[in-house]
Each structure stands twice: as structure tokens, then as C-alpha cells.
C-alpha positions in Angstrom: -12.7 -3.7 -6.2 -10.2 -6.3 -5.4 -9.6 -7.3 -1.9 -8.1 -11.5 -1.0 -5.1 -12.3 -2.1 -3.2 -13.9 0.2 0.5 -12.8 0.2 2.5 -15.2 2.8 6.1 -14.9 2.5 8.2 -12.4 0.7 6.5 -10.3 -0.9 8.8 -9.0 -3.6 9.4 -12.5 -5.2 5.0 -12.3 -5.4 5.5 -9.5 -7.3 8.4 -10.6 -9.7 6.0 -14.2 -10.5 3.4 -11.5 -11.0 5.3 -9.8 -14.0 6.2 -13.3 -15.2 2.1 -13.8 -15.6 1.3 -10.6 -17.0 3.6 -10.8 -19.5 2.8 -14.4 -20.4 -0.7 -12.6 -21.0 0.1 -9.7 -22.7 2.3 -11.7 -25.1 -0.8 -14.1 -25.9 -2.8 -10.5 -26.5 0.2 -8.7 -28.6 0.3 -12.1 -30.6 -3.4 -12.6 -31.0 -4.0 -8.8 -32.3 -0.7 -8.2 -34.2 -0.8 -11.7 -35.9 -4.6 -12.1 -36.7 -4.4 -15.3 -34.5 -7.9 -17.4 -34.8 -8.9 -20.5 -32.5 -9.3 -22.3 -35.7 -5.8 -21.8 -36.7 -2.5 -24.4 -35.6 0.2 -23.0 -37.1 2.1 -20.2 -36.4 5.7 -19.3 -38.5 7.1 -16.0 -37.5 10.0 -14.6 -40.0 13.4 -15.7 -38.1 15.1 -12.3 -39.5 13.1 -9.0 -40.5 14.0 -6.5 -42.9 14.3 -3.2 -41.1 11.6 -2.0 -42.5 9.6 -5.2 -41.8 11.2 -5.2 -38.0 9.7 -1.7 -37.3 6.3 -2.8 -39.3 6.3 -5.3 -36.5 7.3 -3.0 -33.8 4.3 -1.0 -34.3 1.7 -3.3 -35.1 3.0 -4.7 -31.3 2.6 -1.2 -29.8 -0.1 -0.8 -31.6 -1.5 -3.9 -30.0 -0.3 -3.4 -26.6 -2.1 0.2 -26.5 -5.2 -1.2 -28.4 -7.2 -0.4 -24.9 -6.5 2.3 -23.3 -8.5 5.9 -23.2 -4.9 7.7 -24.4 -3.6 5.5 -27.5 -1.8 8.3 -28.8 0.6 9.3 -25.4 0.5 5.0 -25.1 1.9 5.1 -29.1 4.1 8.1 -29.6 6.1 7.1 -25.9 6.5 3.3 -26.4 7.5 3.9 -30.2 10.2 6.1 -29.6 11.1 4.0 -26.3 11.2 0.6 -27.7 13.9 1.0 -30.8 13.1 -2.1 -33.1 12.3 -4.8 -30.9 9.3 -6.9 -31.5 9.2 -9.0 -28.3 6.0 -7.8 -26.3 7.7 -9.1 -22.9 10.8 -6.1 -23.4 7.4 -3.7 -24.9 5.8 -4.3 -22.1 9.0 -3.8 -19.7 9.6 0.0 -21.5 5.4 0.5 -21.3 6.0 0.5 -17.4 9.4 2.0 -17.3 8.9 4.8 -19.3 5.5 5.8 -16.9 8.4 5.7 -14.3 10.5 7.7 -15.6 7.8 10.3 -16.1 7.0 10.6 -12.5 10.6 10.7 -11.8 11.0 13.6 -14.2 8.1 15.2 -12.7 9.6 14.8 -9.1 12.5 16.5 -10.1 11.4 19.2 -12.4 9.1 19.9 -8.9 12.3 20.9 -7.1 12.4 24.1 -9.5 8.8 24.8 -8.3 9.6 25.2 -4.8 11.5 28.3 -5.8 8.9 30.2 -7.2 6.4 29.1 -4.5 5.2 32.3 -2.2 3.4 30.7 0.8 3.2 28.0 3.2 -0.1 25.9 1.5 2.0 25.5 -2.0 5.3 24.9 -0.5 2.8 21.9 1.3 1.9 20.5 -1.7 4.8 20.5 -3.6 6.7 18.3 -0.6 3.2 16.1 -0.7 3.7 15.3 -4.2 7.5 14.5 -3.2 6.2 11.7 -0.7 3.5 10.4 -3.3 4.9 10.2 -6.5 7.8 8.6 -5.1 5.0 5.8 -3.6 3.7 5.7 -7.6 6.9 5.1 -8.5 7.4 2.5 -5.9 3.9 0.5 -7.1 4.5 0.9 -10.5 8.6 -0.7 -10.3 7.6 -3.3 -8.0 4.9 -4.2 -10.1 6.5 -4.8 -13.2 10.7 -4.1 -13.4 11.4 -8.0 -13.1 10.4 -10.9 -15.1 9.8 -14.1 -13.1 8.2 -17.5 -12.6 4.3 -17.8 -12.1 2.1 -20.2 -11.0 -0.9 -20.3 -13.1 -3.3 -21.7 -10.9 -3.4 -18.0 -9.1 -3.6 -15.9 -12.1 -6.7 -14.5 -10.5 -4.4 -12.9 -7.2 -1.8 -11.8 -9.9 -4.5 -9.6 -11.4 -6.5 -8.4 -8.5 -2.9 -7.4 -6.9 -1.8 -5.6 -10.4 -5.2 -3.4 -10.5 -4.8 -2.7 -7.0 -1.0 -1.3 -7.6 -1.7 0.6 -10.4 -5.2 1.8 -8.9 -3.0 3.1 -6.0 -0.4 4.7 -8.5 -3.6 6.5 -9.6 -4.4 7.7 -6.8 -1.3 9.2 -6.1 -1.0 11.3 -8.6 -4.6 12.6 -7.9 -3.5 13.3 -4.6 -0.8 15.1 -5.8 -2.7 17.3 -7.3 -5.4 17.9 -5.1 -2.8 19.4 -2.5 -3.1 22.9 -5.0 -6.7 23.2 -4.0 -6.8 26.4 -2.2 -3.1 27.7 -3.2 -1.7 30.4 -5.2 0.8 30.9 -8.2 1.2 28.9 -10.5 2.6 25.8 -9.0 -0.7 23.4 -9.3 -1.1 24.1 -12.5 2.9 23.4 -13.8 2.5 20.6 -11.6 -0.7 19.6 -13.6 1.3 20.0 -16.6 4.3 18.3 -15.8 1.8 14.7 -14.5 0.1 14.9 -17.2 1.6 12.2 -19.6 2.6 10.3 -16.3 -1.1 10.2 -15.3 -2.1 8.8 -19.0 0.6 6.3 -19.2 -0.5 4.8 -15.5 -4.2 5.1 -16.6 -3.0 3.0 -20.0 -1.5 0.5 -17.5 -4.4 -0.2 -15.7 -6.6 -0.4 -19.0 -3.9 -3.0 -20.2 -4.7 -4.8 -17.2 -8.3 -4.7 -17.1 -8.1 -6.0 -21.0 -6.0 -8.8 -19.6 -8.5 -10.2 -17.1 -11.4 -9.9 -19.5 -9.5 -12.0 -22.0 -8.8 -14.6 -18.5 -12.4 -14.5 -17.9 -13.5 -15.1 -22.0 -11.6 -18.2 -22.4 -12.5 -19.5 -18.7 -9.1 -20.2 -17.2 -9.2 -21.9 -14.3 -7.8 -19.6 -11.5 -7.5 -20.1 -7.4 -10.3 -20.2 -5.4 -8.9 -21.8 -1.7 -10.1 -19.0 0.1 -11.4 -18.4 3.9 -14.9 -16.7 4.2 -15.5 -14.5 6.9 -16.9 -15.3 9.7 -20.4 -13.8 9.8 -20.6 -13.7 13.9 -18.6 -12.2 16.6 -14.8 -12.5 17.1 -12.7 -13.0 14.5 -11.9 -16.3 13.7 -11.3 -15.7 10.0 -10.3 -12.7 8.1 -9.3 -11.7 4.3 -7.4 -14.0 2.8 -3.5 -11.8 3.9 -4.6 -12.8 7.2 -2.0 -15.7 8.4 -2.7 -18.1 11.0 -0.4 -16.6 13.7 -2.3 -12.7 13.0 -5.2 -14.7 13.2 -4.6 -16.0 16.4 -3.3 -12.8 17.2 -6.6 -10.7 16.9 -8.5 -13.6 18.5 -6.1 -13.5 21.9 -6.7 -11.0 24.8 -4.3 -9.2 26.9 -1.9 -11.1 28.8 -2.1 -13.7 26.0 -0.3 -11.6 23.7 3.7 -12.1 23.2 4.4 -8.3 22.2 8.0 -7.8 20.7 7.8 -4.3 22.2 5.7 -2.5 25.1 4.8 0.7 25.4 3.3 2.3 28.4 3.0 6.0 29.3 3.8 4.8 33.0 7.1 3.4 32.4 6.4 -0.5 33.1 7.2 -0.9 29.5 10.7 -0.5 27.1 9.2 2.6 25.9 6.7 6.1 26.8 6.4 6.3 23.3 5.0 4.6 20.3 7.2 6.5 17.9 10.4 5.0 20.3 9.1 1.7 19.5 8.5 2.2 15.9 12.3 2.4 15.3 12.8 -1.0 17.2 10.1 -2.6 13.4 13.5 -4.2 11.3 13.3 -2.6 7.4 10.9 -4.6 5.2 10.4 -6.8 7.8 8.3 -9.7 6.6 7.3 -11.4 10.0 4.5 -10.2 12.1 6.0 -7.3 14.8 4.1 -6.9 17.5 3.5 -3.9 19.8 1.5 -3.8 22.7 0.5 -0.5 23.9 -1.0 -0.5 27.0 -3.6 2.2 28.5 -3.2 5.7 28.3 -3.6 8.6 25.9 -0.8 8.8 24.0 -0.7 12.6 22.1 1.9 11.8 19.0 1.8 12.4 15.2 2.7 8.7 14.5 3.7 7.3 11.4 4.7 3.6 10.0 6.7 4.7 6.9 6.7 2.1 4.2 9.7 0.7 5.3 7.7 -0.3 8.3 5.7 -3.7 7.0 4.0 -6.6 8.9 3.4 -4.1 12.3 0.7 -4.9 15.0 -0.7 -2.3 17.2 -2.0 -4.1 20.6 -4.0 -1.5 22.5 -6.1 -2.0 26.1 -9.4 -1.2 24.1 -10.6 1.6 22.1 -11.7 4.0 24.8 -8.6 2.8 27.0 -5.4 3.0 24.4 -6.3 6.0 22.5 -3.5 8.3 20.0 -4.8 11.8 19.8 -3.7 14.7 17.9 -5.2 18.0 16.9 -3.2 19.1 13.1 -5.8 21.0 10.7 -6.5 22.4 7.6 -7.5 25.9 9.0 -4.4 26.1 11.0 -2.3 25.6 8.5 -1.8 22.0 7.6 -2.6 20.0 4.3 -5.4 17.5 4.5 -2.8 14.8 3.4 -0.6 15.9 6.4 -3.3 16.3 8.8 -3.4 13.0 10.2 -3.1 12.1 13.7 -2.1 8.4 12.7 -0.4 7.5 8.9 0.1 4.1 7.8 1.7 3.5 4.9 3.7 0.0 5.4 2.1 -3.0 3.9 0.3 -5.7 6.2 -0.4 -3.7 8.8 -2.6 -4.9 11.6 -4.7 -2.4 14.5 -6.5 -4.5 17.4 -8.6 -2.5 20.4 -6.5 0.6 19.5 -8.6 4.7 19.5 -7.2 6.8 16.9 -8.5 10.4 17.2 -8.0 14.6 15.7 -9.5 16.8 18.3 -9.3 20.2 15.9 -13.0 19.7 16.4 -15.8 20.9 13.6 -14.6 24.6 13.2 -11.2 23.5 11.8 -12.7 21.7 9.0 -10.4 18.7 7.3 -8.7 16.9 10.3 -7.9 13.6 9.8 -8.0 10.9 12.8 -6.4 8.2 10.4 -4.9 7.5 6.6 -4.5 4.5 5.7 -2.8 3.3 2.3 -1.1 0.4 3.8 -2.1 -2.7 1.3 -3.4 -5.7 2.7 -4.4 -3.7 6.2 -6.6 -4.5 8.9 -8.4 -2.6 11.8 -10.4 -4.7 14.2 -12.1 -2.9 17.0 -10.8 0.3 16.8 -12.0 3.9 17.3 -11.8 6.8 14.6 -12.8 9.6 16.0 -12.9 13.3 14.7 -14.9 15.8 12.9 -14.3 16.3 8.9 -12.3 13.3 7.0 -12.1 11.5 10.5 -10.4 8.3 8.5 -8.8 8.8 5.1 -9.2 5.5 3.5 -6.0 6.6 1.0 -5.4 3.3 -0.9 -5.0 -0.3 -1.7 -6.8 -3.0 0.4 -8.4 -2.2 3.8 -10.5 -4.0 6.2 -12.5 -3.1 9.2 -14.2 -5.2 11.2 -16.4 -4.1 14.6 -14.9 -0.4 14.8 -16.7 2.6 15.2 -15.6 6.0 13.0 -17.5 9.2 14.0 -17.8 12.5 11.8 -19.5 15.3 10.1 -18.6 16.3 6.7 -17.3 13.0 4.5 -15.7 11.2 7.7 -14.8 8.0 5.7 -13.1 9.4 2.5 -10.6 8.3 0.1 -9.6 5.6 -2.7 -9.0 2.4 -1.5 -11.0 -0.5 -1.7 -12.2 -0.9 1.6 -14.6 -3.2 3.0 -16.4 -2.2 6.7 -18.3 -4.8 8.4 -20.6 -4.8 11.4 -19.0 -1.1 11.7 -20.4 1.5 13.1 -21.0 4.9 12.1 -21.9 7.7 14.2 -23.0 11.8 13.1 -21.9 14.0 15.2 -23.0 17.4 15.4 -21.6 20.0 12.6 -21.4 23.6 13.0 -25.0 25.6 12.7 -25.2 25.7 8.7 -23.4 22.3 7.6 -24.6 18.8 6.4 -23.3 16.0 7.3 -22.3 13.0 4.9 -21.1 10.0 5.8 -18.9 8.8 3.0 -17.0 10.7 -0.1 -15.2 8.2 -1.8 -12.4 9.3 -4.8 -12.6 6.8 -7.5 -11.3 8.8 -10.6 -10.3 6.2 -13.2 -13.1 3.9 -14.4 -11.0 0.9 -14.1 -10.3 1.5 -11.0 -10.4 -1.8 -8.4 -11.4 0.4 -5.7 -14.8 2.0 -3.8 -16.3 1.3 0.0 -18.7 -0.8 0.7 -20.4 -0.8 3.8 -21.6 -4.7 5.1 -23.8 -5.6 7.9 -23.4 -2.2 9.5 -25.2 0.7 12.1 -25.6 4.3 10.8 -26.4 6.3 13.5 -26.6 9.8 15.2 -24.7 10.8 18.6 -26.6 11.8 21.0 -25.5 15.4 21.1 -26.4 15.3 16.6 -29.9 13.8 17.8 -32.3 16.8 18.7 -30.1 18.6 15.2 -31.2 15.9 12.7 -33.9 17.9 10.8 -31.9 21.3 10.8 -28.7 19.6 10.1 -29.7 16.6 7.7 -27.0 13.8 6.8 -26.5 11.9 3.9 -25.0 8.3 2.7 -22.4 10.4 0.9 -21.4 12.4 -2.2 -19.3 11.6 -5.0 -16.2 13.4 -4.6 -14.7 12.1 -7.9 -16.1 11.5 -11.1 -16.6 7.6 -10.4 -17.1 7.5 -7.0 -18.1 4.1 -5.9 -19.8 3.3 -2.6 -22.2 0.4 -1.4 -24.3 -0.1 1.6 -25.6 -3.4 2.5 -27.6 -5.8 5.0 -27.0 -2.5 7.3 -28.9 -0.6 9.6 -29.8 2.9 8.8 -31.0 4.6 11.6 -33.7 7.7 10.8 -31.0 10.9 10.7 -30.4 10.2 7.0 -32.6 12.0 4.7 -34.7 10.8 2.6 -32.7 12.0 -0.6 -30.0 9.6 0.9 -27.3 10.9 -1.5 -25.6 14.5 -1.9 -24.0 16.1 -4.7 -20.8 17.3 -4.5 -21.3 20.7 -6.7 -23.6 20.6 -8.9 -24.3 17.9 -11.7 -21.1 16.6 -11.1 -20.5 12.8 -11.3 -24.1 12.2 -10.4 -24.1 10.3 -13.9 -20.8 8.2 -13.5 -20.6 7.6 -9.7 -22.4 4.0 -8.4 -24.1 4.2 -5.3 -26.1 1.3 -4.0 -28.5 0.2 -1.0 -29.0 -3.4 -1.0 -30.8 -5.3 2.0 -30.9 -2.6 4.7 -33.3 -1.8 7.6 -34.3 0.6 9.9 -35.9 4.0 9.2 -33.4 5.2 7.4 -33.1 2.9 4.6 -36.7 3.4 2.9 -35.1 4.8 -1.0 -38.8 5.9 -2.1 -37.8 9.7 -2.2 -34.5 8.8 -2.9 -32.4 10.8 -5.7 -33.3 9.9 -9.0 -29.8 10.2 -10.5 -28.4 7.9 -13.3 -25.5 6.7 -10.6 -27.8 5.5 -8.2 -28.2 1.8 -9.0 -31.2 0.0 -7.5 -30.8 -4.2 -7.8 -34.5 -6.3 -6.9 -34.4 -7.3 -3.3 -36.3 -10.8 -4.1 -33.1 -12.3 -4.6 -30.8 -9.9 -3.1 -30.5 -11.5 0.1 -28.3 -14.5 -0.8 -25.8 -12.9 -2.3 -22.4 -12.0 -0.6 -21.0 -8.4 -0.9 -18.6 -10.0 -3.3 -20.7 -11.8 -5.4 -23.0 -9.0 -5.8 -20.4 -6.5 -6.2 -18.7 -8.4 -9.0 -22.3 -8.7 -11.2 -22.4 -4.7 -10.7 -19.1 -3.9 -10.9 -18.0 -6.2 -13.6 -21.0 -5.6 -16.3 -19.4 -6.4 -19.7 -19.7 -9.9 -19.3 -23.2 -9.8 -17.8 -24.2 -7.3 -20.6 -22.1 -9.6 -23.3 -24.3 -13.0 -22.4 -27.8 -10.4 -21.7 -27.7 -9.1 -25.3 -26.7 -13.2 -26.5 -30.4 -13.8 -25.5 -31.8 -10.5 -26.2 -31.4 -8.6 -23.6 -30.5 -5.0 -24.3 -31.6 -2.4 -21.5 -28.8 -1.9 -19.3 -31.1 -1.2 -16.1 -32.3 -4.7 -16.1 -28.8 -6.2 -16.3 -28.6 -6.8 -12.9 -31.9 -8.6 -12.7 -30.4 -10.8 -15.6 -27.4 -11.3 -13.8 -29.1 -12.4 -10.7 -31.5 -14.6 -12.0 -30.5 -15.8 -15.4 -26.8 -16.4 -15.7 -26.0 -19.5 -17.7 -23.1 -21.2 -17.5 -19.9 -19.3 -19.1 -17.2 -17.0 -17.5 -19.9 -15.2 -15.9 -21.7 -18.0 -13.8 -17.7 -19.0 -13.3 -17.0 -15.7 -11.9 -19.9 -15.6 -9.7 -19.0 -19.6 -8.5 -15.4 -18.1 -7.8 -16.3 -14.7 -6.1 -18.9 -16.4 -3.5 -16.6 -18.4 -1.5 -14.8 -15.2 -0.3 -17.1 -11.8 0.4 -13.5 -9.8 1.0 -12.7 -10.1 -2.5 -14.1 -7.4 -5.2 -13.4 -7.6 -8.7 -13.9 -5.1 -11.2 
């Protein structure tokens, strides 16, 4: 998981330097693999005119190279070789890599339109205007990540890379989404629709494998990278944040009530400009890039909001989270897709919730209903409410953080595919209807290389009162793995004694119980004692001896970055992989893993894969 960079300023010309260092990189990799470059060797003489038989020799050995990587070589081979005529420069290969995953999705966005027709009910019709709204966000991660070529400033290579797995993670994720809205349809639709991703969903997955390759080469040769970043503070308040956090939004979250400068009020009693908070949504300029502020001031406010993408740098002010609270009541069983469900949808990038209540009243018998989804990047919540029943707060994508809120649930209340980090949180059961579970988390990870997963720091798992006296009838769980690599970790947290001893859930069947990563590091109360807990090949125990001194980042990385731990483990003779934590932990040498584990402590925010 990545979370960290710190993105002051515009951030379109970020992204541009970011292409500029990804191609630098990927022309060092296309060279060293296409040429047989060797550190040993000085001298390098390309020939200043090709035959054309030599010039498309070339071409392929630099597709060839550029697709070396990824789990679909042949849909990374066949597209780019008929895409990239005879050129030979890896910076324009690259450039038609990413453009022709684009114009997949764009294809598939269109040839969707034709769909529509032949849909016969409401739930399809749904899902095929959901995969409208999020392939067009692929699109938008996967054209601001890499359509321009620009400057780059090496010493932050390291926030170049954590941002380009974050895009493309999101892009992902997207397209999953996509496809998940056919659940429960009828016709043919999901699966055309299925069809028609399909080469889209291998090309993004290829561009996230080129990345991953990219940072492992970083890490092998040691390249010194950025590490000025703020910790968090481990006490009360907020006085520092993740590294996106500016000084004026830091100021911001620490200030109380009449402190606050808003740029807009809204208050349901008329003593501000507006009654509503979609009114003063309109008043946030396009792409703004300057922290908007809107103080919303007591009252229940019952509005589907949403902060489109357009919508960046906003900052909900509220009275508390029992005092300003947005309700709403959409549902699956009434009609609604989960996607669509939400009472709250934030979607533009930066965006920043202090003392705000975000709540779906549909209540346990209408099953999804989503309080909150979040897939703005680089987003904060910091004492806020999520209240509902099932997927309470849909943790969509990109980077979230939460710091002292409280999200209650039953079934898989904290869901999703972002990387987001919860500290001192608090998570509250609630009772289910008479024959459910309950489980706290569900997290979507579907691509290995994924920089996302939750992790769960410094927190309280608990039961509501009214779940209390139900605890042995209706047991609850850590969570399931709702995709195939689900990723979740629970940490330095307090697990009350309403979770069962299992701990962990399947979701049906065998399914994932292999490749999902679930962890419990540090934790106390009742709840937390893993001696009956499931014996599955995903669940990863680490030694508590030493466990205690390590951040969530610093930990995170030696588990979720293995390959170089198992790389220097087997250089000394270490071969089991269950005791390549232990190894990491206690006998790291120095070498690009002791560097990343130097790097990663200053800053538990940021995850790396």
C-alpha cells in the first residue's frame, strides 16, 4: 500500500514530472533487457540507421522488454506491436502501452451504449450507466498518469512511484467495479460487458506490473529517494497528518468553531448563504487547487451529496459528529446499486471531512446501504461518524485517512479498495437481523500488485449496546476476503470480546483463503487472543518479541514487499517463507531492504508494496 506523497501545488504538472521519471526508468529497463547491458560494460554504440528488418528486430525485442513482467505478455505483445509501427524509442513504446489501454476503455464505453438497448430491467440498465461513470474515472487515471512527458526531480522518485501504483491500482479497481454492478442482473449485459473489458483489464493490470518492476529495479540498485516526511502524531489532536496535509489544512483540522474562515456557510436555519450543502457545492471553482472551505453548521441535513471530480481541495466544517449529521436512506433492496447507494460520494481529490456525521438509515433489512464512498485520493476524515447497517463506508480507492472517527455496521461495514489507513478509530457491531454475522471489514484487493488494503492502527472493536446480549447467537468477525487478495491489518488495537475466536470469515467457500493477507499484530483485549484462530494459508502471524517497535509502515512494507526480504533470506540460507518475516525483523543487513525499512519508518502513513 502506498499512502504519503505530498502533492502541494498543481497537481497536473506532478503528474506530467511523474511520466518524465517513469520513462527515464523504463528506458534504463528497455535498454538493459533488449541490449544485454552488464554493470561491467562502458560502452554502448547503437546503429544510427536500421534496416527495416533490423528496425522492427528492434521494435520487438523493446516490446518484448517492456512486457517482460506482466501476467498477460501476449495481450501486452500482440497490442503494442501492432500499435507502435517501427519505432524503437521505449519513451513513444511506452506512450502507445498507456494509450492504447485507453483507448480500450474508451471502446468499451461506447460499445456499452449498444447494451443499454438490449437491457430489460432497472438493475442492468444500473450498471451499465455505473460503468459509464467509472471507466470514464479509469480513463481519467490512466491519461493523467502517463499522456505527457515532463521534467522530474529525482530526489522524489519514491512519490513518483507510490502515486503511479496508486493510479493504476484505482484504474483497477474501476473496472472491477464495473463489473460487479451485473451481480444479481439478467440478460446478457455483464457478460458482453465482461467481454468487451477484457483486454482493457489486462493491459491496466500489465501497467501496474510495469510499474512494480520499475520500483524493484529502484530498490536493487539503492537510489537515493525522498524521505522529508512528517510522522503522525501518536496523541490527541491533530497536529500532523499524511504527508498531502499542507500547513493551512493542518491548521484547519486543529482550529475549532468560530476560528474557522469558511468560504461558504450552510445552515438549515437560514443564518448562513445557503439551506443546502449541494447549493454550496456549486459555489467549489473547477479543479480548484486551493483549500475551499465549507462550514456546515448544526442540523440534519437529508441530501444525496456528491463532490464530483471536478470538485478538488473541499473541506467540510461540521458542529460535531452527532450535531452536523447528512442522512439518507437509498438501498439495494429498494432498487438502487450498491455503487449508487451512498448517502455521501466523494470523488474529488484532496478532500478533507472535520466533526462531520455521515449516515444510510435503510436499516439491516435492506441489506447494502452505503453511509459513505470515498475514492477521492489523498483524502482525509478526522472525527467523523459513519453510520449505517451493511457497507456503512465504501472505502472505493486511492489514498484515505481516518483519524478518531467512529464507523458502525453489520455485514462488511468498512469495504472497498483503497489503501486506507484508520487510526485510534472506532468500530462498533450493531445488531444484524436474527440469522446474520456480522464482519467488520471486506476489503477488494484483486490484482496482486495492487498498492492497496486497510489497516487498522491503534484502534477499539466493539459491540453496541443493543448487539451486546446477541454476541454469541450472532458472532462477528475481523472480516472476509471479498476478493482474491484481499489485504487487511489490525494492529496495537483493542479487540473487545464480541469477535469470535475464528477471527476471520470466508467469503464462500475456499475462496481466497490462500491468497488474501490478514494480520493481528500487537492487540489487546479479549478479543484479540488468535489461539483458535483460522488456520488458513492467508493468515500471516509475525513474532510479537519485536513487533512492538515497528510502525504500521515499517512493518507493512517487510510483509507486503517480500521479494527483497526473501532475495537477501535465501543469500544466507534462508528458504521457508513462514520465517521470512522473523528474518526480516531481526536479521536485515544492510542493502535495499534495511534502506527500505530506514526510509518507510519516518512516516507510518506510507505503505509500499
Amino acid at each position: 500500500m502506498s499512502f504519503g506523497s505530498s502533492h502541494n501545488g498543481n497537481d497536473r504538472k506532478k503528474k506530467i514530472a511523474i511520466i518524465g521519471t517513469s520513462t527515464l526508468i523504463l528506458v534504463a529497463m528497455v535498454v538493459a533487457v533488449a541490449v544485454g547491458f552488464n554493470r561491467g560494460e562502458t560502452d554502448y554504440q547503437a546503429t544510427a540507421s536500421p534496416s527495416p528488418a533490423g528496425s522492427v528486430s528492434t521494435t520487438s525485442k523493446a516490446v518484448q522488454a517492456i512486457c517482460q513482467p506482466t501476467d498477460y505478455k501476449q495481450t501486452c505483445e500482440s497490442t503494442l506491436s501492432k500499435a507502435a509501427g517501427n519505432t524503437t524509442d521505449p519513451k513513444e513504446l511506452v506512450k502507445v502501452a498507456f494509450d492504447v489501454a485507453v483507448s480500450y476503455i474508451g471502446e468499451a464505453i461506447k460499445k456499452s451504449s449498444t447494451l443499454k438497448e438490449l437491457a430489460k430491467d432497472s438493475r442492468t440498465n444500473q450498471a451499465l450507466a455505473n460503468c459509464d461513470e467509472l471507466l470514464n474515472y479509469a480513463i481519467d487515471d490512466l491519461q493523467d498518469s502517463f499522456h505527457r512527458i515532463g521534467p522530474f526531480e529525482m530526489s522524489k522518485l519514491d512519490e513518483y512511484m507510490d502515486d503511479l501504483k496508486i493510479w493504476l491500482s484505482a484504474a483497477v479497481t474501476y473496472e472491477q467495479t464495473c463489473l460487479d454492478g451485473f451481480e444479481n442482473t439478467t440478460g446478457e449485459a455483464g457478460e458482453r460487458m465482461k467481454s468487451l473489458l477484457k483486454t482493457s483489464q489486462e493491459l491496466t493490470s500489465n501497467g501496474l506490473a510495469m510499474v512494480t518492476e520499475i520500483s524493484t529495479i529502484l530498490s536493487s540498485y539503492n537510489i537515493p529517494m525522498n524521505i522529508s516526511r512528517r510522522l503522525l502524531s501518536s496523541g490527541g489532536g491533530f497536529e500532523s497528518g499524511p504527508g498531502w496535509v499542507n500547513e493551512g489544512q493542518r491548521r484547519l483540522l486543529a482550529a475549532k468553531g468560530p476560528k474557522i474562515k469558511a468560504d461558504v456557510v450552510v445552515a438549515k436555519d437560514g443564518s448562513g448563504k445557503y439551506k443546502s450543502i449541494n447549493e454550496a457545492l456549486k459555489d467549489v471553482p473547477k479543479k480548484n487547487n486551493k483549500t475551499f472551505v465549507i462550514y456546515i453548521k448544526q442540523g440534519v441535513y437529508a441530501e444525496k451529496v456528491m463532490v464530483d471530480k471536478h470538485m478538488t481541495h473541499v473541506m467540510m466544517i461540521g458542529d460535531g459528529p452527532t450535531k452536523t449529521r447528512i442522512t439518507g436512506k437509498d438501498n439495494f433492496i429498494d432498487g438502487t446499486q450498491t455503487f449508487k447507494t451512498a448517502t455521501v460520494s466523494i470523488v474529488g481529490n484532496n478532500f478533507i471531512a472535520k466533526d462531520m456525521g455521515f449516515e444510510n438509515t435503510a436499516g439491516p433489512t435492506k441489506h447494502q446501504a452505503v453511509a459513505l464512498r470515498a475514492n477521492s485520493d489523498m483524502s482525509v476524515f478526522y472525527n467523523c461518524h459513519m453510520d449505517g447497517y451493511q457497507d456503512t463506508l465504501y472505502t472505493h480507492a486511492h489514498r484515505q485517512f481516518y483519524r478518531d472517527c467512529t464507523i458502525s455496521g453489520t455485514i462488511d461495514f468498512i469495504f472497498g479498495d483503497a489503501a486506507a489507513l484508520f487510526q485510534n478509530c472506532k468500530m462498533v457491531v450493531r445488531k444484524p437481523l436474527e440469522n446474520q454475522f456480522c464482519i467488520v471489514t471486506a476489503q477488494g484487493r484483486t490484482d496482486k500488485r495492487e498498492a492497496t488494503g486497510l489497516v487498522l492502527q491503534n484502534c477499539t472493536i466493539a459491540g453496541d449496546p443493543l448487539y451486546l446480549p446477541n454476541k454469541n447467537k450472532n458472532k462477528a468477525y475481523l472480516g472476509r476476503p471479498w476478493k482474491e487478495y484481499s489485504r487487511t491489518i489490525i494492529m496495537n488495537s483493542q479487540i473487545d470480546d464480541i469477535i469470535a475466536p475464528e477471527g476471520w470469515l470466508p467469503w464462500a467457500g475456499t475462496f481466497a483463503i490462500n491468497t488474501c493477507f490478514y494480520t493481528e499484530i500487537s492487540n489487546r483485549g479479549p478479543g484479540s487472543n488468535k489461539v483458535r484462530r483460522v488456520k488458513w494459508k492467508g493468515i500471516k502471524n509475525v513474532p510479537t518479541t519485536r513487533a512492538t517497535q515497528y510502525t504500521a509502515s515499517r512493518w507493512a512494507l517487510e510483509q507486503l514487499a517480500p521479494k527483497c526480504f526473501e532475495k537477501e533470506a535465501r543469500s544466507v540460507g534462508r528458504t521457508d517463507q513462514d520465517d521470512l518475516s522473523t528474518f526480516a525483523q531481526g536479521e536485515v543487513r544492510p542493502g535495499p531492504c534495511r534502506t527500505w525499512l530506514d526510509r518507510l519508518s519516518v512516516d507510518p502513513t506510507r505503505f509500499v508494496d
